[in-house]
C-alpha positions as MATLAB code, in Angstrom:
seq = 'XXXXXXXXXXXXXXXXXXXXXXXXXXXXXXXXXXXXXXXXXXXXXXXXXXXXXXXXXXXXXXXXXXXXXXXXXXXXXXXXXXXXXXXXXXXXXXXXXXXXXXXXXXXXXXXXXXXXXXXXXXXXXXXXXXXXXXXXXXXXXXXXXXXXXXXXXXXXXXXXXXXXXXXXXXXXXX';
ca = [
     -33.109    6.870  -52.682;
     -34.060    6.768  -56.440;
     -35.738    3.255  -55.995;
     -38.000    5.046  -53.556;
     -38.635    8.257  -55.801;
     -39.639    6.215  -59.045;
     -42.010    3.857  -57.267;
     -43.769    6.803  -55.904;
     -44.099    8.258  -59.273;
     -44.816    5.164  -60.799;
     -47.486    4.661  -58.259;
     -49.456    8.586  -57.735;
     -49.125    8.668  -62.201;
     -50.245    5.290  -63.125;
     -46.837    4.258  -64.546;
     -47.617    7.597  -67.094;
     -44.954    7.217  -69.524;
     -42.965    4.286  -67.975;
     -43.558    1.108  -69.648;
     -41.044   -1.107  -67.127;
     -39.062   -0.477  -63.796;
     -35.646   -1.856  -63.317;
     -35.046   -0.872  -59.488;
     -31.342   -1.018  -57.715;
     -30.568   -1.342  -54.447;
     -34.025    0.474  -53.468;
     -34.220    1.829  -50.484;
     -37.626    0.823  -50.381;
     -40.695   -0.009  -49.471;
     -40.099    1.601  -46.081;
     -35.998    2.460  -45.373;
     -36.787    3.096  -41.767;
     -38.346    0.470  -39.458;
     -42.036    0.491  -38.177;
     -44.828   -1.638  -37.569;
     -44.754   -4.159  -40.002;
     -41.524   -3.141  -41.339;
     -38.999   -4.701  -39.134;
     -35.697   -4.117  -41.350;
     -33.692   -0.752  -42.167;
     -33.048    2.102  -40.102;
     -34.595    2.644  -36.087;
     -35.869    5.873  -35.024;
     -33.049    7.281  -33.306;
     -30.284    6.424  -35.966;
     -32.279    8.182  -38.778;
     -32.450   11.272  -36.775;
     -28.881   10.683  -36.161;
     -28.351   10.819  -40.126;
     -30.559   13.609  -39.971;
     -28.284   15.604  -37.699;
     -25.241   14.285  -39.464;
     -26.296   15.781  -42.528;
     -25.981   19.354  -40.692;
     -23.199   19.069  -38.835;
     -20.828   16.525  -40.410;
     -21.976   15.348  -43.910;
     -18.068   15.172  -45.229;
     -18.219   12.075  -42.591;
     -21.420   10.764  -43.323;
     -20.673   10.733  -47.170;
     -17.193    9.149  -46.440;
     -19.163    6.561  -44.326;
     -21.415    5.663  -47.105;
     -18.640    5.760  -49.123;
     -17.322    2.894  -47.101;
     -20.571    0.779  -46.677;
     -21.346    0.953  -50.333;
     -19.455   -2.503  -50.934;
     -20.138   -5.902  -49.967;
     -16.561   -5.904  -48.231;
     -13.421   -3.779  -48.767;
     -11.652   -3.894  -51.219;
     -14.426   -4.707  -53.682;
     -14.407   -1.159  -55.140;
     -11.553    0.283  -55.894;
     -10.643    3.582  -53.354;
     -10.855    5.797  -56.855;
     -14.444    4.721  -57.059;
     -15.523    4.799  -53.574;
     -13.980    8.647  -54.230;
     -16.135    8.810  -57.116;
     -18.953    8.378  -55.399;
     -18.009   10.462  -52.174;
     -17.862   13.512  -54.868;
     -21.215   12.392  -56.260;
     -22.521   13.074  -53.028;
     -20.382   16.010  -51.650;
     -21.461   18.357  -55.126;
     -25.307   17.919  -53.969;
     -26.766   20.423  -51.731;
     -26.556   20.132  -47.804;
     -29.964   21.355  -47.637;
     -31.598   19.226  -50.236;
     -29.574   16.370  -48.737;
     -30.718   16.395  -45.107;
     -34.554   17.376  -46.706;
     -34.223   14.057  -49.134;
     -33.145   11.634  -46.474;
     -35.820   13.056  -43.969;
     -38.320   12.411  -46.514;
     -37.104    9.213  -47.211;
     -37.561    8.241  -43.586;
     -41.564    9.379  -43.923;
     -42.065    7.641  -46.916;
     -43.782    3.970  -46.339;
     -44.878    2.890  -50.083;
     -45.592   -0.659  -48.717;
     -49.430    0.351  -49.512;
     -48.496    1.489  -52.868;
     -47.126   -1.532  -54.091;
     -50.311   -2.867  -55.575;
     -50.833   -0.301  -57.873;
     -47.868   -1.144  -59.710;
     -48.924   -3.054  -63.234;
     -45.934   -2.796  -65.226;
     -43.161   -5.364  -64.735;
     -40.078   -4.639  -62.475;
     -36.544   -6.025  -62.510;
     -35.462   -5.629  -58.994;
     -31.695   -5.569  -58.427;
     -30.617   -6.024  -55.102;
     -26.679   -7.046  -53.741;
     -27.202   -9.616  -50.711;
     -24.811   -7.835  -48.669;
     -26.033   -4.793  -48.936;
     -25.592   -2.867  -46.049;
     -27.390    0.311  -46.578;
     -30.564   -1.583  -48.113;
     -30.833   -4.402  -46.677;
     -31.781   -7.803  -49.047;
     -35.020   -8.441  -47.549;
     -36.381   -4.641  -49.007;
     -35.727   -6.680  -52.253;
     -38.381   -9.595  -50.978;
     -40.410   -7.190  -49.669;
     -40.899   -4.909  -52.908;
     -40.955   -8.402  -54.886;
     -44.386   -9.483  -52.385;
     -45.853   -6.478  -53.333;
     -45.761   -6.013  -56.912;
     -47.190   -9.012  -58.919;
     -45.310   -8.683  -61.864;
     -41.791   -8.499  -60.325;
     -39.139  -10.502  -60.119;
     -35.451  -10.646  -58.121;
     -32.024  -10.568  -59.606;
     -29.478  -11.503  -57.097;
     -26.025  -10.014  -56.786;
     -24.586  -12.414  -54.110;
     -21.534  -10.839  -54.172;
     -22.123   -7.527  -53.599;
     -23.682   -4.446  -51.388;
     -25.180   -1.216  -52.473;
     -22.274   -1.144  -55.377;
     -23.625   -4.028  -57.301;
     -23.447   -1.804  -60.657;
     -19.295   -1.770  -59.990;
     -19.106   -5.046  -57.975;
     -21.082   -7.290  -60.625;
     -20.809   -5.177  -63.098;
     -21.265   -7.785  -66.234;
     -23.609   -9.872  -64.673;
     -25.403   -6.186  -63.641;
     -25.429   -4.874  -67.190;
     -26.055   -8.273  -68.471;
     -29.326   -8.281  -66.705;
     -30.487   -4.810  -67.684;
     -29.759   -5.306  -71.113;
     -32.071   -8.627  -70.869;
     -34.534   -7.421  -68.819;
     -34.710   -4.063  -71.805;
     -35.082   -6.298  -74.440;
     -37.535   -8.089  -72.866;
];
């Protein structure tokens, strides 16, 4: 969800401080589907998550856990751990608050306002993003462009990891 947190600061400060954006995997514009945004999450399986978080988030980490890569087996089961304690040490509550704020934020309309340029990031196979929230941000900013990871999901930092730090070191200098 940090894709979606820095675009809105980006956006309601006028990019205050923050002279480029390098966004991975965003979960962004809109993570949840409505009019006009036909990919992500429906209605009832966000309030599932939302529920989830309350009653079995050991589960739904592990389950993120496991749709982080493009396939198994991409990640190795340390990191995929990793990342499940990333996730387990944050708070229950601020969890299931984040991800139900995440599923009221739409910053398609915000996307304008962005003037400074963006490296977006975005795995192919991503299947907690999905690759066309990577076309959709790069519509809506002018001064953005896409880096592919064909190869990988929501992992792309482990899965393509030269070619990901590669590109962020480029798009620094830059």
């Amino acid at each position: 969800m940090g894709g979606a947190v820095v675009i809105h600061y980006v956006t309601k400060y006028k990019a205050a401080h923050i002279s480029k954006l390098a966004l991975f995997g965003a979960a962004a514009p809109s993570w949840k589907q409505r009019d006009g945004a036909p990919h992500g999450i429906s209605e009832a399986d966000a309030n599932g998550l939302v529920g989830q978080t309350m009653t079995a988030r050991q589960d739904l980490i592990a389950g993120f856990g496991a749709a982080f890569p493009a396939k198994e087996g991409n990640i190795s089961k340390n990191v995929e751990k990793w990342l499940e304690d990333i996730n387990l040490e944050s708070s229950p509550y601020a969890m299931t608050e984040s991800i139900k704020a995440l599923l009221d934020l739409d910053l398609r309309p915000e996307l304008a306002k962005i003037e400074i340029p963006v490296a977006i990031f975005h795995g192919t196979q991503d299947k907690l993003c999905p690759f066309p929230f990577a076309e959709e941000l790069n519509q809506g900013i002018k001064n953005s462009y896409i880096i592919r990871f064909e190869n990988s999901g929501h992992a792309l930092f482990v899965e393509e990891a030269e070619k990901f730090n590669l590109e962020l070191e480029k798009f620094a200098k830059s």
